[in-house]
C-alpha positions as CSV (number, residue, x, y, z in Angstrom):
1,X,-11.8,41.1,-5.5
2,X,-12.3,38.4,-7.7
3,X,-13.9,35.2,-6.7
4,X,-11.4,32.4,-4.8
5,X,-11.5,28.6,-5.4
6,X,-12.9,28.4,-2.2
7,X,-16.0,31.0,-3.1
8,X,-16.3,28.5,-5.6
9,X,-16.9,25.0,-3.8
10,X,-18.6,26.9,-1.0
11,X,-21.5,27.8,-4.0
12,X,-21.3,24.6,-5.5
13,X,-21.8,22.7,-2.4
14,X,-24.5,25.1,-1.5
15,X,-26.4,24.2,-4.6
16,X,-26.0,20.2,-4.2
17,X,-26.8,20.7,-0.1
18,X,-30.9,20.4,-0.3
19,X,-30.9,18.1,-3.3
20,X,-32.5,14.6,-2.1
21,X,-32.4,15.5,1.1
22,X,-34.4,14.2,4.1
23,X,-36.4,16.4,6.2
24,X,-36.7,13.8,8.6
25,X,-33.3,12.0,8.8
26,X,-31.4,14.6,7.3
27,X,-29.9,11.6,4.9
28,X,-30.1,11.5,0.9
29,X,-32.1,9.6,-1.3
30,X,-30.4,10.1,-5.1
31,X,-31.3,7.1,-6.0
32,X,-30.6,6.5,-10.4
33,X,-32.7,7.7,-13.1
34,X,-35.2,9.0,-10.2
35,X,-35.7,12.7,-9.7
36,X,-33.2,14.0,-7.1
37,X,-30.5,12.9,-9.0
38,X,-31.4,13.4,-12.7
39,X,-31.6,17.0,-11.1
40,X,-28.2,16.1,-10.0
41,X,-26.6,15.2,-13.4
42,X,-28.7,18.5,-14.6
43,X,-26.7,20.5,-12.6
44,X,-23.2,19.0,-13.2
45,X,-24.2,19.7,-17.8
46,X,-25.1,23.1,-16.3
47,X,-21.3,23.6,-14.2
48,X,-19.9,22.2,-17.3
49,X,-21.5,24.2,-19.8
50,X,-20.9,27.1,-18.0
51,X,-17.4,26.7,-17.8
52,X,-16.7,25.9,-21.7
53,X,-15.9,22.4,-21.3
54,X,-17.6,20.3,-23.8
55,X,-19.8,17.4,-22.4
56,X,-20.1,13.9,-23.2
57,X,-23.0,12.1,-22.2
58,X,-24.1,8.8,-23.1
59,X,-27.5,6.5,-23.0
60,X,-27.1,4.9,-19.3
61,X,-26.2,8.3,-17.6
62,X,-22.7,8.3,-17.3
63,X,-21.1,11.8,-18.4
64,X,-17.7,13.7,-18.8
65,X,-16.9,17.2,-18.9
66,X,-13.7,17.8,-21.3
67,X,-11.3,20.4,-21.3
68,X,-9.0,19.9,-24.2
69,X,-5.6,21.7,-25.1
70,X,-5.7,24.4,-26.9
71,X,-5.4,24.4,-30.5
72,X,-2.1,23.7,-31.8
73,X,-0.8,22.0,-28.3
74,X,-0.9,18.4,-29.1
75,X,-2.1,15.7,-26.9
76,X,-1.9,11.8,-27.5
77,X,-4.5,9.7,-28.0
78,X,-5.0,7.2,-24.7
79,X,-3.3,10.1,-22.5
80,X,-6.4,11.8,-21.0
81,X,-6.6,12.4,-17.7
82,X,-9.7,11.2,-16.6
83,X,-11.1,12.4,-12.9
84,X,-14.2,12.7,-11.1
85,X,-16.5,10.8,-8.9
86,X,-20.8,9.6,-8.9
87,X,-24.0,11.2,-7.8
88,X,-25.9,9.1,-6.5
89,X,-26.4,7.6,-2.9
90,X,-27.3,4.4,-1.0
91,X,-30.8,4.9,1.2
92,X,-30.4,7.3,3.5
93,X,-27.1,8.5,2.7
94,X,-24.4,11.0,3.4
95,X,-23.9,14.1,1.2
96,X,-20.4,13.6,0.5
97,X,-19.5,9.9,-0.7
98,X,-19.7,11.1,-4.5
99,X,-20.4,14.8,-4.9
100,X,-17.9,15.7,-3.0
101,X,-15.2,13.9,-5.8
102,X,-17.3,15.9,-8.5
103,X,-17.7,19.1,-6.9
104,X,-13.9,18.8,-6.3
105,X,-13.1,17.8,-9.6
106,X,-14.8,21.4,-11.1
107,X,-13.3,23.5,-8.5
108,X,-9.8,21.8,-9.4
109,X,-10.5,22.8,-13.1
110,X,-11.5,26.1,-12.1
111,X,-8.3,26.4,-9.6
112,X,-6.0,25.2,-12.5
113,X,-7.0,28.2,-14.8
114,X,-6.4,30.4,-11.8
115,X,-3.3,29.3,-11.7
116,X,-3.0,30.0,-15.8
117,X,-2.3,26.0,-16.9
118,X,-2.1,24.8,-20.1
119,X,-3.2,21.6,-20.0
120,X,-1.2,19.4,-22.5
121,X,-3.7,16.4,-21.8
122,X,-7.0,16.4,-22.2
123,X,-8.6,16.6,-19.0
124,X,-12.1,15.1,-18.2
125,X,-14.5,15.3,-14.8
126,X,-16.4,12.2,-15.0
127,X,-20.0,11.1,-13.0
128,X,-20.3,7.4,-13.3
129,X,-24.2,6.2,-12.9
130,X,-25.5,4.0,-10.3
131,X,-22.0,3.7,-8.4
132,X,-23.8,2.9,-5.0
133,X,-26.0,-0.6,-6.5
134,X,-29.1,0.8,-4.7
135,X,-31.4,0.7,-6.9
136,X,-30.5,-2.3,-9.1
137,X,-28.4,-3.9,-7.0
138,X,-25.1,-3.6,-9.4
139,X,-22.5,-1.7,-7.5
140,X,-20.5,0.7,-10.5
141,X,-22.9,-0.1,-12.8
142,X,-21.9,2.7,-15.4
143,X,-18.2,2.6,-14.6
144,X,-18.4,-1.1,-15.3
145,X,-20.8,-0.6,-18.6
146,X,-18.2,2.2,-19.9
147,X,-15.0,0.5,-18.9
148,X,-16.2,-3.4,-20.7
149,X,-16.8,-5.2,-17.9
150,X,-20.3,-5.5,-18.2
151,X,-22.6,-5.8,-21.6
152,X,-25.3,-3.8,-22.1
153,X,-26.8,-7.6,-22.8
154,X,-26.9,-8.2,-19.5
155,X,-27.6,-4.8,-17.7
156,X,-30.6,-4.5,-19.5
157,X,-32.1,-7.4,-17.7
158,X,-31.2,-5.9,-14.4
159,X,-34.6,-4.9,-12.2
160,X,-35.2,-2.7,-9.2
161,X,-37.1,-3.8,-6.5
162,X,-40.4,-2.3,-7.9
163,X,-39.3,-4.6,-11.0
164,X,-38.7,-1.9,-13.2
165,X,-36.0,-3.2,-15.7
166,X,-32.9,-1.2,-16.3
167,X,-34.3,0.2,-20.0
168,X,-37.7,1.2,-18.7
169,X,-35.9,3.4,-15.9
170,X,-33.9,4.8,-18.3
171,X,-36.2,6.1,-20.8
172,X,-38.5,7.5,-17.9
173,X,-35.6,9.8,-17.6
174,X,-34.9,10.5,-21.4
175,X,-31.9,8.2,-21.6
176,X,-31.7,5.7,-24.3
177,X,-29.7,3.1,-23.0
178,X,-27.4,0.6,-24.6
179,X,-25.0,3.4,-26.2
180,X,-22.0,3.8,-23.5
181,X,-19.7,6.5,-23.7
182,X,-15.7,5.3,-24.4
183,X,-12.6,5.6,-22.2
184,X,-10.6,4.5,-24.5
185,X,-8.6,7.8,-24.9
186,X,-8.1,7.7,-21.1
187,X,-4.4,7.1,-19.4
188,X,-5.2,7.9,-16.0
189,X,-8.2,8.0,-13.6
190,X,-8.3,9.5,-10.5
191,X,-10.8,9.8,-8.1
192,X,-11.2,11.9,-4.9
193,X,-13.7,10.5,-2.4
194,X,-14.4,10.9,0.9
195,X,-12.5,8.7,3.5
196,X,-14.8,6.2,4.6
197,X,-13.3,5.1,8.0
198,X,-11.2,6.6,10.4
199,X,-7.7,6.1,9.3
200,X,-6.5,9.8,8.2
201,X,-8.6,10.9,11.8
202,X,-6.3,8.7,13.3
203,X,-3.0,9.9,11.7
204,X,-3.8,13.1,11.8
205,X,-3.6,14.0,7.9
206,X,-6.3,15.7,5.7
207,X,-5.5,13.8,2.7
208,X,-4.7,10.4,2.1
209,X,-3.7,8.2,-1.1
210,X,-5.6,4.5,-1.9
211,X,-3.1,1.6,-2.2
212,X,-5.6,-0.7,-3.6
213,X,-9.2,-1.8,-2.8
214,X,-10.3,-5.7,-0.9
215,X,-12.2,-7.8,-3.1
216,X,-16.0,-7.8,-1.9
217,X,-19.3,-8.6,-3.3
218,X,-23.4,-9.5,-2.7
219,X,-24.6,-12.6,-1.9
220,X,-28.3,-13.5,-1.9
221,X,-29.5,-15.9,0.8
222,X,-33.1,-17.6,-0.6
223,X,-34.4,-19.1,2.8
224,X,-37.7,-21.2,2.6
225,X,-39.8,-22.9,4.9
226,X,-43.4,-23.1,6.3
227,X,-46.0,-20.6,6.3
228,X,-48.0,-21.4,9.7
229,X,-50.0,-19.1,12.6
230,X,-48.2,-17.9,15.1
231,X,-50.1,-18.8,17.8
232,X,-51.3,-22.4,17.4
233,X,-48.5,-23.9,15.8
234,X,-46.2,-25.4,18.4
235,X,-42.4,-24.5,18.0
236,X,-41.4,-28.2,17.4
237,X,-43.4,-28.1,14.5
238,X,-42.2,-25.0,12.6
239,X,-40.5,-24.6,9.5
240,X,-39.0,-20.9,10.2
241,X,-36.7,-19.6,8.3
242,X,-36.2,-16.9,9.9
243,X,-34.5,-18.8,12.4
244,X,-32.0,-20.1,9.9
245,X,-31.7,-16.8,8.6
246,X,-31.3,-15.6,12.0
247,X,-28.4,-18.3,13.0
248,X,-26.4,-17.2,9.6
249,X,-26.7,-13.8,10.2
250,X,-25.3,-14.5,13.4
251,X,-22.5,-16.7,12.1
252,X,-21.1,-14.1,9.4
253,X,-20.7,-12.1,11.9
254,X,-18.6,-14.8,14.0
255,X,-16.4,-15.5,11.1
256,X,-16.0,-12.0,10.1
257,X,-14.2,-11.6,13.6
258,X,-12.3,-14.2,13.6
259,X,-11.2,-13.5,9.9
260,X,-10.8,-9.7,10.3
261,X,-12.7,-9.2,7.5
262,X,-16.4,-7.6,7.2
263,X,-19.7,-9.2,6.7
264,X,-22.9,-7.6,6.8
265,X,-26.9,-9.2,6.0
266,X,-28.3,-5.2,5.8
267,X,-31.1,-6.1,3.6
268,X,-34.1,-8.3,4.5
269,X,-37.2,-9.5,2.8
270,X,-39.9,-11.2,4.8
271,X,-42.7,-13.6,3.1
272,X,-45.6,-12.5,4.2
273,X,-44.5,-10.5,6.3
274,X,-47.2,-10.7,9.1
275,X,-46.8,-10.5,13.0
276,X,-48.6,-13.5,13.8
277,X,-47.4,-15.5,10.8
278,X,-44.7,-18.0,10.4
279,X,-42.8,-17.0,7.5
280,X,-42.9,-18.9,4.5
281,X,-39.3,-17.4,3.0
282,X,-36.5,-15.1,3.8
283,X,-34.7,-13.1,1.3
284,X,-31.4,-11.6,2.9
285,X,-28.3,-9.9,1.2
286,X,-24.8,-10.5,2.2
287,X,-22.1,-7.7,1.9
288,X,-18.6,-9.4,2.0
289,X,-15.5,-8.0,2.4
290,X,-12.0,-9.5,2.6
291,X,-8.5,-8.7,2.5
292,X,-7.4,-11.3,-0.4
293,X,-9.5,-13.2,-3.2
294,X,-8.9,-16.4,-1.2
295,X,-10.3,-14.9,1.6
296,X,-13.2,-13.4,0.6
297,X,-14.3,-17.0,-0.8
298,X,-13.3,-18.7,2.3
299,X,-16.1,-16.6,4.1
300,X,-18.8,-16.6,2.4
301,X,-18.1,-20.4,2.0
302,X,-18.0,-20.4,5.7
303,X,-21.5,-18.6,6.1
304,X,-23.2,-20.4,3.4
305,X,-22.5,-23.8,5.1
306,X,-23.5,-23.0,8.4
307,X,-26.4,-21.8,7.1
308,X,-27.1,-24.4,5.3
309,X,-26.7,-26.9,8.5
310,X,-28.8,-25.3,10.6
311,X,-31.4,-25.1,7.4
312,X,-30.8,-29.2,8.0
313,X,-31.9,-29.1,11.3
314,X,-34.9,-26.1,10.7
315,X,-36.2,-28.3,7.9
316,X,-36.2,-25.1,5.6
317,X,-33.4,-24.5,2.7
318,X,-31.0,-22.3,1.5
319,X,-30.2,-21.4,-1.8
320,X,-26.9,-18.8,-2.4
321,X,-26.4,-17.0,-5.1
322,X,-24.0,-14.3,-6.1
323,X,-25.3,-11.5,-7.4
324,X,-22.2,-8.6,-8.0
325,X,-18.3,-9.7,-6.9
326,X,-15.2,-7.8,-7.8
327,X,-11.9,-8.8,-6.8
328,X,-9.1,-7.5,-5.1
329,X,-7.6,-4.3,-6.7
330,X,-4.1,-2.9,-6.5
331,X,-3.7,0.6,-7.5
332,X,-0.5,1.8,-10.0
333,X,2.1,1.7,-6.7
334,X,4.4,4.4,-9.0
335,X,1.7,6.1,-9.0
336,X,0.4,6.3,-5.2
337,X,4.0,6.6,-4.8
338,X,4.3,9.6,-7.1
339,X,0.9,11.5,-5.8
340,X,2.1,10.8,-2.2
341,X,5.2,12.3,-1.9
342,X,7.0,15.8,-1.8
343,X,3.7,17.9,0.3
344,X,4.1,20.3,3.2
345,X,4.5,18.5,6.5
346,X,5.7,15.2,4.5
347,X,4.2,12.6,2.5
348,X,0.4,11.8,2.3
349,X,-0.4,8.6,3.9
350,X,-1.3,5.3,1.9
351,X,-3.6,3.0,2.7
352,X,-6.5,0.5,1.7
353,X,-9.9,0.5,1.0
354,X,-12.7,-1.9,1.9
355,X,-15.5,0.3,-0.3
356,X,-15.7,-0.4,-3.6
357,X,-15.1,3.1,-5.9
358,X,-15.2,3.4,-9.9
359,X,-11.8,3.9,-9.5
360,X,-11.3,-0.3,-9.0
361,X,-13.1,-0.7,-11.8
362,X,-11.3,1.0,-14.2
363,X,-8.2,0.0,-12.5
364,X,-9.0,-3.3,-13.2
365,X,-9.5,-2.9,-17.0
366,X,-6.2,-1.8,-17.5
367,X,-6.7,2.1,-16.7
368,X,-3.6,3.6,-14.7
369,X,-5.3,4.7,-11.3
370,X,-5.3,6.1,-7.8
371,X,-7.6,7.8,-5.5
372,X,-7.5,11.0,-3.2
373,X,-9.1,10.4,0.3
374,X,-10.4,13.5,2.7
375,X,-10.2,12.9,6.1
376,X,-14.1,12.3,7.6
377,X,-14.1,13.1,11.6
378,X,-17.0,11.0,12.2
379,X,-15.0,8.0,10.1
380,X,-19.2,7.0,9.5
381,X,-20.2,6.5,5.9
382,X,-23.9,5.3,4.1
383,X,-24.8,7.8,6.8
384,X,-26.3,11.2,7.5
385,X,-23.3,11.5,10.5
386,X,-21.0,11.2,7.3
387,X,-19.2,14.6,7.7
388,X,-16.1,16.7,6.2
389,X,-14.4,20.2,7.3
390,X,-14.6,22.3,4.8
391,X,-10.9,23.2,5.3
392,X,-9.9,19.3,4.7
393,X,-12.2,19.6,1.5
394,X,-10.5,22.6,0.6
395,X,-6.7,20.9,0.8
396,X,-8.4,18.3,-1.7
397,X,-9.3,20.5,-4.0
398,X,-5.9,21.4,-4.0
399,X,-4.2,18.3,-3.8
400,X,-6.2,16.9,-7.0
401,X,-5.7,20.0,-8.9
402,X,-1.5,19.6,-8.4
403,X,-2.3,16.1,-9.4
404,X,-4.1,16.9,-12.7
405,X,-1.4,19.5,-13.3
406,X,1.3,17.3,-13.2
407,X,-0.3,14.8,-15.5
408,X,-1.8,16.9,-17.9
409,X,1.7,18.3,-18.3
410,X,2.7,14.3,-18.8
411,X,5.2,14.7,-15.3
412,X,4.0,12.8,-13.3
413,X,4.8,9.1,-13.9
């Protein structure tokens, strides 16, 4: 017997399984342009290669895998079909937020051929560098390079927190930088992902269907004081800002509650960092998530100026500054609609999104898209508990592949 779609992602996910891995935490580090996942990207040129699709890389590390129509079957320009997902991971990360939209991607392409498809439309399996921000800081970094939104101008002044600029990481990894591939022939992008919550868990589906994306973004908090010892200086005397930073942290999560929204300081910088020292500054992050624009803003205006009185009363100061925002993003409704309906057992669930995907971003430029979620059982994410069955992963694989068919074959809008 011949080899089944599901030999196939089995072997794939195999191959991606010890890549970055932890020994001790069982988590992933693929963080860009470092060596798990350039060995990553390697491996997605070799899949592609090996299946005669012809590759398109460019000088920040994004790349796409095309399958075109044969000759004589003619396709539009701007009608691609553009899918895939990214590689890399946040600290300490789960194995599926990322591969698990590529490695679907192929085994859809692979299932498709199975199934002896034509493709009318190009089709293209995309990985979009530095989608996570954790290493310089810039959440969909390549998405947002490829898709316009940001200039090469003023990514290459981006730094890691080594302060290794953006350039210098890339060619350390044999990537020129400032060339950025084009999506201009693309008409639609979808993306499958991993659920990142506990919403399909709770409805009992394996696959669900992304109405849109909240707005959400990273603030830097900048709090200074008084470097002093710990043990002669009396606490009427201090300058800590770690207090203040303390009290804010404290009230984000207040008016997170009370807003229903999310708000998270999960990255902290002490100066100098000594047990019996008085800190002389406090660098936090804020993550921010809201269900409108409005919102969003309202928060983080609501942080920033309790934070700033109790800096008043501390006698340190605060300084906020935004360092990566996107607003709210509403996916192509005929779309969802369309992916959604007509399945065994009913229609696939729609719902929201409060993590940020490459999907957004291309939404947001003007690209027609959606997004395929898998039902997680843990519904934890940026984790080593993140988890999917492989039979849920499997209906994916599926699901995207009837997708692609139906655009490629220019039916499905």
């Amino acid at each position: 017997m011949g080899r089944t779609m599901t030999d196939d992602f089995e072997r794939m996910w195999a191959d991606l399984t010890p890549i970055g891995r932890s020994a001790a935490s069982g988590g992933y580090f693929r963080q860009p342009f470092l060596g798990a996942e350039t060995e990553l990207r390697a491996w997605f040129v070799e899949q592609a290669v090996a299946r005669g699709l012809d590759v398109e890389a460019d000088g920040v590390g994004n790349v796409v895998a095309w399958w075109d129509p044969p000759v004589g079957v003619g396709s539009e320009a701007g009608t691609a079909v553009l899918t895939g997902s990214h590689l890399d991971s946040v600290l300490d990360g789960g194995a599926y937020d990322g591969p698990l939209g590529v490695v679907s991607a192929l085994a859809a392409v692979d299932l498709l051929r199975s199934r002896g498809f034509v493709p009318g439309r190009r089709i293209g399996v995309s990985v979009f560098a530095e989608e996570e921000g954790s290493r310089f800081g810039l959440a969909c970094l390549g998405s947002r390079l490829a898709a316009g939104a940001l200039s090469w101008g003023d990514a290459r002044e981006l730094r890691d927190r080594s302060g290794v600029a953006l350039p210098d990481a890339l060619s350390a990894v044999g990537l020129a930088g400032e060339s950025v591939l084009s999506l201009a022939d693309v008409g639609t992008f979808v993306e499958l992902h991993v659920e990142q919550g506990r919403d399909l868990v709770d409805r009992g589906a394996p696959v669900g269907i992304a109405s849109g994306i909240w707005p959400h973004g990273r603030w830097r908090f900048d709090f200074a004081g008084e470097a002093n010892h710990a043990g002669t200086t009396r606490m009427e005397d201090r300058a800590d800002p770690m207090l203040t930073y303390a009290m804010t942290a404290l009230a984000a999560n207040k008016q997170a509650r009370l807003a229903g929204a999310r708000a998270t300081f999960g990255r902290v910088e002490v100066t100098p960092n000594g047990t019996n020292a008085v800190p002389s500054r406090v660098v936090a992050w804020l993550d921010a998530r809201c269900s409108s624009d409005e919102a969003l803003a309202g928060l983080v205006e609501a942080v920033s100026r309790q934070g700033l009185d109790r800096a008043g009363r501390d006698g340190t100061s605060l300084e906020v500054t935004a360092e990566s925002v996107s607003s709210s993003v509403v996916f192509d409704a005929g779309l969802a609609a369309s992916l959604a309906a007509d399945h065994e057992g009913g229609d696939w669930p729609v719902l929201p999104t409060q993590a940020g995907h490459d999907a957004g971003i291309l939404s947001a430029a003007g690209i027609p898209s959606a997004m395929l979620f898998v039902r997680n059982p843990t519904g934890v994410s940026h984790s080593p508990a993140e988890s999917a069955q492989m039979s849920d992963c499997l209906v994916g694989v599926s699901a995207l592949a009837d997708t692609l068919e139906r655009l490629a074959q220019g039916g499905a809008r």
